[in-house]
DSSP file (Angstrom, degrees, kcal/mol; ACC not computed):
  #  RESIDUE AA STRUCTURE BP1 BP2  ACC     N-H-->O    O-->H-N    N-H-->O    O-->H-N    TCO  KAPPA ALPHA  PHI   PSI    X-CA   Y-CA   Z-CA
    1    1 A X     >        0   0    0      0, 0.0     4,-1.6     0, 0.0     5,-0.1   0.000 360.0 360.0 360.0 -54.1   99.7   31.5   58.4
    2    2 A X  H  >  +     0   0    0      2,-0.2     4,-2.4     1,-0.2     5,-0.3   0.922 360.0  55.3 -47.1 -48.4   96.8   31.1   61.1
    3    3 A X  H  > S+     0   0    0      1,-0.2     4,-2.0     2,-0.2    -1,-0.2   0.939 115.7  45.7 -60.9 -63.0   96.0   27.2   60.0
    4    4 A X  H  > S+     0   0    0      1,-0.2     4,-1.2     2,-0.2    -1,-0.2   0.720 112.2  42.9 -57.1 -49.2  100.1   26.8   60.7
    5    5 A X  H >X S+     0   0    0     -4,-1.6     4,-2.1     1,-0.3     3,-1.5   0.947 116.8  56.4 -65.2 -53.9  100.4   28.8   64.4
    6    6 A X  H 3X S+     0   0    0     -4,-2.4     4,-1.5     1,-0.3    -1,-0.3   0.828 109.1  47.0 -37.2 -41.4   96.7   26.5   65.2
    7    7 A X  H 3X S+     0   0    0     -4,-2.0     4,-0.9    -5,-0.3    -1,-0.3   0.936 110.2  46.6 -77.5 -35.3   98.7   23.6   64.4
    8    8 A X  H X< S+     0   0    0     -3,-1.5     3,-0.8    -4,-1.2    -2,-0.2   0.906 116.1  47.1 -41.5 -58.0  101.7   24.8   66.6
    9    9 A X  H 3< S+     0   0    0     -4,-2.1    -2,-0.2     1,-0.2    -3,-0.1   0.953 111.1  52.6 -64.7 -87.2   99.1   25.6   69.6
   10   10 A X  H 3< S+     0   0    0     -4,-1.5    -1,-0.2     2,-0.0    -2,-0.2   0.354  96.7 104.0 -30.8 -31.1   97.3   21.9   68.9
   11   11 A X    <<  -     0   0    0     -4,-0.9     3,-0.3    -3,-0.8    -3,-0.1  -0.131  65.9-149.5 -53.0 148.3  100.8   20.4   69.3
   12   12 A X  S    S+     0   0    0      1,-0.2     2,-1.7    -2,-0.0    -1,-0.1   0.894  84.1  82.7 -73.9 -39.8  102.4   18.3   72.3
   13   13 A X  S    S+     0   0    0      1,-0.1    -1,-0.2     2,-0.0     2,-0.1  -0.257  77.8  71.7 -87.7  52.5  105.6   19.5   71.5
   14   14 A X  S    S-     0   0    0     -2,-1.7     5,-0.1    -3,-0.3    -1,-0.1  -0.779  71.6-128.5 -84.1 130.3  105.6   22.7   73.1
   15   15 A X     >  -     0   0    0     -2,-0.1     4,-1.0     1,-0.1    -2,-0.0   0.496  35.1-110.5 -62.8-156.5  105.7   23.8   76.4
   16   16 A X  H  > S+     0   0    0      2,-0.2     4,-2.8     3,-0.1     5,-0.1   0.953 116.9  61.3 -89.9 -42.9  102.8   26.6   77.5
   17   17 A X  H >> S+     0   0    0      2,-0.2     4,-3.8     1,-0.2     3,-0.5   0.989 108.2  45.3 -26.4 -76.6  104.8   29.4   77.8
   18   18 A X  H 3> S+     0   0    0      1,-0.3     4,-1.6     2,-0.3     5,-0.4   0.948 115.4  50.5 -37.4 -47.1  105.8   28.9   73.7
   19   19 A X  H 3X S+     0   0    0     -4,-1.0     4,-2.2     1,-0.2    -1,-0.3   0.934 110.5  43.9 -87.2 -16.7  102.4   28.4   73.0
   20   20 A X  H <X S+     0   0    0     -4,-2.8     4,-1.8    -3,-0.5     5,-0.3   0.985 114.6  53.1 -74.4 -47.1  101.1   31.5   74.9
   21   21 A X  H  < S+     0   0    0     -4,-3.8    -2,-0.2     1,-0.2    -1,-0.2   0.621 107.4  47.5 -62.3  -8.2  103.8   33.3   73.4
   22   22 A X  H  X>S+     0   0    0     -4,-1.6     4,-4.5    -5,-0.2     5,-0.5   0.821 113.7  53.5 -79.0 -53.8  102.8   32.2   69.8
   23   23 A X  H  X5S+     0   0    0     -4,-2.2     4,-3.5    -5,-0.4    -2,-0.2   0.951 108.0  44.5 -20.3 -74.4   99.2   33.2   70.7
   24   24 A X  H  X5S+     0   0    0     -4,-1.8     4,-1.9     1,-0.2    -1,-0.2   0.613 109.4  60.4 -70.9  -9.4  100.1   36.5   71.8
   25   25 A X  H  45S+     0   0    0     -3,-0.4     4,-0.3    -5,-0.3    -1,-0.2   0.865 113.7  35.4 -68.6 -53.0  102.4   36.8   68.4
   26   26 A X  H >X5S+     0   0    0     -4,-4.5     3,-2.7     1,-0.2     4,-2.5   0.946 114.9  53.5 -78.5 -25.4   99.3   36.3   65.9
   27   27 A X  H 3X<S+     0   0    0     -4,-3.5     4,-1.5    -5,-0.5     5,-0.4   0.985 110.8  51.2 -76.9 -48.8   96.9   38.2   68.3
   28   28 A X  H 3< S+     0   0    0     -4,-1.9     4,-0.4     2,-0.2    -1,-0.3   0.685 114.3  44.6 -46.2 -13.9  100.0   41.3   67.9
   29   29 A X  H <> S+     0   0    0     -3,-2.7     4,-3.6    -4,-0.3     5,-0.4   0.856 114.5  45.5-106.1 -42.1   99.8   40.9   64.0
   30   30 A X  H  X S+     0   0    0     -4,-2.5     4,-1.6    -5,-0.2    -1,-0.2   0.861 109.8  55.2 -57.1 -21.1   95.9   40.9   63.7
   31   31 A X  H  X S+     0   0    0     -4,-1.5     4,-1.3    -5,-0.3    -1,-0.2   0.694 109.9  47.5 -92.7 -29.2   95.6   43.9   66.1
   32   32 A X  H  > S+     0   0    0     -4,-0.4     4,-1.0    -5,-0.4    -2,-0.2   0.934 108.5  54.0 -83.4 -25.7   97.9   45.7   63.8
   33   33 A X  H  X S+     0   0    0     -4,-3.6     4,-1.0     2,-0.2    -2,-0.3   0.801 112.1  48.4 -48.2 -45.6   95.8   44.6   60.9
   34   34 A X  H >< S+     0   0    0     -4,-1.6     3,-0.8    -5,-0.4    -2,-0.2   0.965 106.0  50.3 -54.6 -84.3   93.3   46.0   62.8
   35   35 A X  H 3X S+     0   0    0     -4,-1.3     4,-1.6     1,-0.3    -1,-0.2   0.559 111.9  54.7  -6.2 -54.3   95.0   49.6   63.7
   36   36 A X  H 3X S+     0   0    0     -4,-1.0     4,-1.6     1,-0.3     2,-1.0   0.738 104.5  49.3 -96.7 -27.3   95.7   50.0   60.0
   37   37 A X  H << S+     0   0    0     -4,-1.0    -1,-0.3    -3,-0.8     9,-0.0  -0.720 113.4  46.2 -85.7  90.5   92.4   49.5   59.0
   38   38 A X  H  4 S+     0   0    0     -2,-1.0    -2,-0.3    -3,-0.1    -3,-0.2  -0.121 114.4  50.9 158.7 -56.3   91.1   52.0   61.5
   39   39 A X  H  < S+     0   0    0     -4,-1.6    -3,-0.1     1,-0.2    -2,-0.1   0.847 107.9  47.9 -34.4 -55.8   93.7   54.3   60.5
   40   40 A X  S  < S-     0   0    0     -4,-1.6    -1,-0.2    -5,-0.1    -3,-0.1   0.747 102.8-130.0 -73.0 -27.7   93.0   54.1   56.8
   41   41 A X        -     0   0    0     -5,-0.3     2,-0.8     1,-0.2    -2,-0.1   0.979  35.3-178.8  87.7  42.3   89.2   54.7   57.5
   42   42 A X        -     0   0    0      1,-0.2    -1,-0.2    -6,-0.2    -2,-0.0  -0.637  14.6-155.1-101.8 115.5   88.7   51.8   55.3
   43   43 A X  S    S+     0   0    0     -2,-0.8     2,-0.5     2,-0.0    -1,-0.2   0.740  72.2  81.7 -64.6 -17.4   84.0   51.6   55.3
   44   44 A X  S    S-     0   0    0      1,-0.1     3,-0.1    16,-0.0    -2,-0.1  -0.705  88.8-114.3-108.4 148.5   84.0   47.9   54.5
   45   45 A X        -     0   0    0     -2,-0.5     2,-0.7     1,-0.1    -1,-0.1   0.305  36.1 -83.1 -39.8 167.6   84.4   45.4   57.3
   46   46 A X        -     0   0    0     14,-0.2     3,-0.2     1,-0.1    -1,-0.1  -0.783  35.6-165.1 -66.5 118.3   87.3   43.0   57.9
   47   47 A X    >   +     0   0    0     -2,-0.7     3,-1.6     1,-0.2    -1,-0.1  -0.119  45.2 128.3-112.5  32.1   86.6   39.9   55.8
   48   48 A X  T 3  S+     0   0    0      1,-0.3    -1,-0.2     3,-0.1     3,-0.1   0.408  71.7  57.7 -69.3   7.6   89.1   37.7   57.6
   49   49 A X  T >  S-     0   0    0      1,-0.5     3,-0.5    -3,-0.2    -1,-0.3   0.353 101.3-141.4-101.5  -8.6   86.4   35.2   58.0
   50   50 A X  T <   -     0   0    0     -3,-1.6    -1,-0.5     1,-0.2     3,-0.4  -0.659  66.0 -21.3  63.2-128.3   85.7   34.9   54.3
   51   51 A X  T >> S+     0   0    0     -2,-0.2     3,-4.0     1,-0.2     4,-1.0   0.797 108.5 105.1 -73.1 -26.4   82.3   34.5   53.2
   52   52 A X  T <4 S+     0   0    0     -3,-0.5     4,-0.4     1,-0.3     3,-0.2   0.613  81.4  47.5 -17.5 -42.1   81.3   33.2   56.7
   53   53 A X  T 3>>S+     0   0    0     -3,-0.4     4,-1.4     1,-0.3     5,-1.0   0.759 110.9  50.2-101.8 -35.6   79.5   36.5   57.6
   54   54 A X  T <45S+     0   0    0     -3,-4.0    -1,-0.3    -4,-0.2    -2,-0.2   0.883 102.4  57.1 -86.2 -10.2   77.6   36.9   54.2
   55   55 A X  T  <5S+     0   0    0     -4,-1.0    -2,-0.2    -3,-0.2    -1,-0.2   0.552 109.8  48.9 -86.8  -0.1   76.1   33.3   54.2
   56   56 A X  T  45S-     0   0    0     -3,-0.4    -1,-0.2    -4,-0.4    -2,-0.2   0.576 111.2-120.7-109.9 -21.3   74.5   34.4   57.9
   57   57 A X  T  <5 +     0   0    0     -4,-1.4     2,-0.3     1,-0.2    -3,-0.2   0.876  51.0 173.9  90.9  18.0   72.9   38.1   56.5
   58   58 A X      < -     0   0    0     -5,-1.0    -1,-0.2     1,-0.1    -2,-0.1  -0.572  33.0-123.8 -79.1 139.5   75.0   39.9   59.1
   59   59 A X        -     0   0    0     -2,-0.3     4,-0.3     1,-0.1    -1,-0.1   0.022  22.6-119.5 -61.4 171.2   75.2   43.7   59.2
   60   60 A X  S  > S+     0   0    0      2,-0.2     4,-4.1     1,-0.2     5,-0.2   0.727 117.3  62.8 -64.4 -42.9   78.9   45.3   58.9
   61   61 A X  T  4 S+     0   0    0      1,-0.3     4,-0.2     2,-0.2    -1,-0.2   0.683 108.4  43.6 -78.4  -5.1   78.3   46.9   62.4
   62   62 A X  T  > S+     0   0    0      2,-0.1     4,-2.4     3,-0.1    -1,-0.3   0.607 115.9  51.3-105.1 -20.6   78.0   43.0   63.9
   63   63 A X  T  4 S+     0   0    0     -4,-0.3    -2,-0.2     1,-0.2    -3,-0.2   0.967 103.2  47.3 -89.4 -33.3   80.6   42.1   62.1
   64   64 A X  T  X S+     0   0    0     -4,-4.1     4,-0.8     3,-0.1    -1,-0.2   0.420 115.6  54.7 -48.9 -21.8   83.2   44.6   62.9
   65   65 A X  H  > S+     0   0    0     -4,-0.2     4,-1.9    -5,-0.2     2,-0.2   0.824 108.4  46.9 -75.6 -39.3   82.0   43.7   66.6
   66   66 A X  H >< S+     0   0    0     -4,-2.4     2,-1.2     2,-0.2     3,-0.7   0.011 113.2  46.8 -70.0-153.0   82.6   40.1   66.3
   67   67 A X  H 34 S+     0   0    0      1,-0.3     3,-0.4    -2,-0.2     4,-0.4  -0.580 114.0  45.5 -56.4 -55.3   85.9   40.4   64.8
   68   68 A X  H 3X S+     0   0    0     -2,-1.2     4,-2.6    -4,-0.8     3,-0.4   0.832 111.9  53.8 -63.1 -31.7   87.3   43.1   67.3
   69   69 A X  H <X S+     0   0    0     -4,-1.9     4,-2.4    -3,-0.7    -1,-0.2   0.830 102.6  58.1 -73.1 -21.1   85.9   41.1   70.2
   70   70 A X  H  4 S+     0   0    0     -3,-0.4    -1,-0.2     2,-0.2    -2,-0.2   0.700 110.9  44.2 -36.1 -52.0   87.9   38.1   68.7
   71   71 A X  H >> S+     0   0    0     -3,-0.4     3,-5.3    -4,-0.4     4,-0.7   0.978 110.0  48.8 -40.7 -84.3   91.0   40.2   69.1
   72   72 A X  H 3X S+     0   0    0     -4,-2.6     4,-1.0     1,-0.3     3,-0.4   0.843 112.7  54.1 -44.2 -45.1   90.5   41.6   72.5
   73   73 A X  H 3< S+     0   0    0     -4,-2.4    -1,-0.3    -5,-0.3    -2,-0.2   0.524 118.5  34.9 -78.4  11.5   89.8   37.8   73.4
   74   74 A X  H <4 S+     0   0    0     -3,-5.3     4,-0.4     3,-0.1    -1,-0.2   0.714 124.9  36.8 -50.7 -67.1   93.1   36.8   71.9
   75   75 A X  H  X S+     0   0    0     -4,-0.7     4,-2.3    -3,-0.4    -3,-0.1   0.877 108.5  55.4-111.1 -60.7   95.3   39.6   72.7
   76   76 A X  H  X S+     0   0    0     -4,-1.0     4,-1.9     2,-0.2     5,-0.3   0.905 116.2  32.8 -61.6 -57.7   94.3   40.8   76.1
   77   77 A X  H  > S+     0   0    0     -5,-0.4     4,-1.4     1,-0.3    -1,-0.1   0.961 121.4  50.4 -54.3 -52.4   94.8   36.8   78.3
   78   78 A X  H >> S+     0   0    0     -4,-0.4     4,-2.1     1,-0.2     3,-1.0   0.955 115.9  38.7 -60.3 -52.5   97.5   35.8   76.2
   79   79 A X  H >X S+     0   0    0     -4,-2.3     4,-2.7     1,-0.3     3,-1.0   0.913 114.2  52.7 -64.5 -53.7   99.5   39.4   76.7
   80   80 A X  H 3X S+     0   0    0     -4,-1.9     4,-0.7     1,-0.3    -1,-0.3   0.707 106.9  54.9 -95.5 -25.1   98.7   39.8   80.3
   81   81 A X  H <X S+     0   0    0     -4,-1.4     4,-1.5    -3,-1.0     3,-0.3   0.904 112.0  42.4 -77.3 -42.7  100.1   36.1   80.8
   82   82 A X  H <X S+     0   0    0     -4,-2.1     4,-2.1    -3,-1.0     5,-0.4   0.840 111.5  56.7 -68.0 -47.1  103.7   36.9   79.1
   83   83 A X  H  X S+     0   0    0     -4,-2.7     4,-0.7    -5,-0.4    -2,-0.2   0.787 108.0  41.5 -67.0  -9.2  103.8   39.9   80.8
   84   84 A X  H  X>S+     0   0    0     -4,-0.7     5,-1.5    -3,-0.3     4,-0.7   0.819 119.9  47.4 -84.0 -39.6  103.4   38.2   84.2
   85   85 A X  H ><5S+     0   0    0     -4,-1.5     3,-0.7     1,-0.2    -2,-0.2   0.926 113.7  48.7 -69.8 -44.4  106.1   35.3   82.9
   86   86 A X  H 3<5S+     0   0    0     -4,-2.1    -1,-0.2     1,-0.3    -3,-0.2   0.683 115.8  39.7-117.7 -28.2  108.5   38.0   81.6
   87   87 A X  H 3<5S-     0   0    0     -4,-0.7    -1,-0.3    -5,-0.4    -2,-0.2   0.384 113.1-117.9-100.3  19.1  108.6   40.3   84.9
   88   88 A X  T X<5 +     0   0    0     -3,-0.7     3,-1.1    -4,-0.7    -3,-0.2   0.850  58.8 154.3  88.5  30.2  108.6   37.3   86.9
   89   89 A X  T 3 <S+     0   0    0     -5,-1.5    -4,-0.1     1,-0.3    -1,-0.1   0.709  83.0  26.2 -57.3 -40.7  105.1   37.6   89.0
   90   90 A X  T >  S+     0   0    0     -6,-0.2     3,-1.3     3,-0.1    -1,-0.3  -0.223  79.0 126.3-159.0   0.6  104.6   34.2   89.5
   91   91 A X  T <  S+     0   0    0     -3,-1.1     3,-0.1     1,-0.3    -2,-0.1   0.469  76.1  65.7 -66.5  19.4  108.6   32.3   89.5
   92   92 A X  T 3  S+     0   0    0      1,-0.6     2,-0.3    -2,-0.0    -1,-0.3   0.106 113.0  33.7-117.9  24.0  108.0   30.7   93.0
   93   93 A X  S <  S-     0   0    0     -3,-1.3    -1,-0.6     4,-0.0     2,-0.2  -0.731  96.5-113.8-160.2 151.4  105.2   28.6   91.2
   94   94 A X    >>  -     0   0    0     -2,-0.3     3,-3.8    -3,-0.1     4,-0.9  -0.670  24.4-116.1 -91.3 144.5  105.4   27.5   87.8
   95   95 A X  H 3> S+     0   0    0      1,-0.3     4,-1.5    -2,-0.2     6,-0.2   0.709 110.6  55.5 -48.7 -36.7  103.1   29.0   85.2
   96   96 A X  H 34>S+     0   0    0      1,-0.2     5,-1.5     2,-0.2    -1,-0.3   0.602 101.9  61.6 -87.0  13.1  101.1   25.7   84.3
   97   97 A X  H X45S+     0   0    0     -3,-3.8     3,-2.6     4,-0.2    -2,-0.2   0.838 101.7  50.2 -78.3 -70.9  100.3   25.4   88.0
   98   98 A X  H 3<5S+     0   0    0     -4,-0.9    -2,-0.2     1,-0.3    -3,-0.1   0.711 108.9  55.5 -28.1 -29.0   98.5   28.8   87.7
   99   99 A X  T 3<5S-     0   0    0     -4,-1.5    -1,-0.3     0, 0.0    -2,-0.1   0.006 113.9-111.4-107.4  15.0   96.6   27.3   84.7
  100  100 A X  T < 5       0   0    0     -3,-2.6    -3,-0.2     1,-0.1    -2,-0.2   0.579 360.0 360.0  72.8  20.0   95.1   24.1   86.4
  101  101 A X      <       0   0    0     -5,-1.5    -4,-0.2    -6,-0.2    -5,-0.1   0.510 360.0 360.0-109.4 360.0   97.4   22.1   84.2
């Protein structure tokens, strides 16, 4: 599912809006992935990287920091950016102005 949305975001053929809002779609599903492991108490890390994290020797406690900081750097631009587009912060200039584009 990520390789697909990456390919979506890497495409021309959507405006920015769509693709921040695709962003902020996977960054919602991983942050609930998240939430439920947090909930559940579950002791071994997130392995959403695959092996990546064992071929480097990294502790649990760095890997469980990289991973959540991964989120927040996901979740938090992308959300803050739909929430400006969706109450209308910003309609007297259009959004990809805002964004150097």
């Amino acid at each position: 599912m990520e390789i697909s949305v990456a390919t979506l975001l890497l495409s021309s053929i959507f405006d920015l809006l769509s693709r921040l809002k695709m962003l902020f779609w996977i960054a919602s599903l991983f942050a609930i992935y998240r939430s439920i492991l947090l909930i559940s108490k579950e002791p071994e890390p997130c392995r959403c990287f695959g092996q990546i994290f064992d071929w480097f020797h990294l502790e649990d406690s760095v890997v469980r920091l990289i991973t959540n900081g991964a989120l927040l750097f996901l979740l938090v631009p992308s959300s803050l950016l739909v929430i400006t587009d969706y109450f209308g912060f910003f309609k007297s200039q259009p959004t990809s102005d805002l964004l150097g584009e």
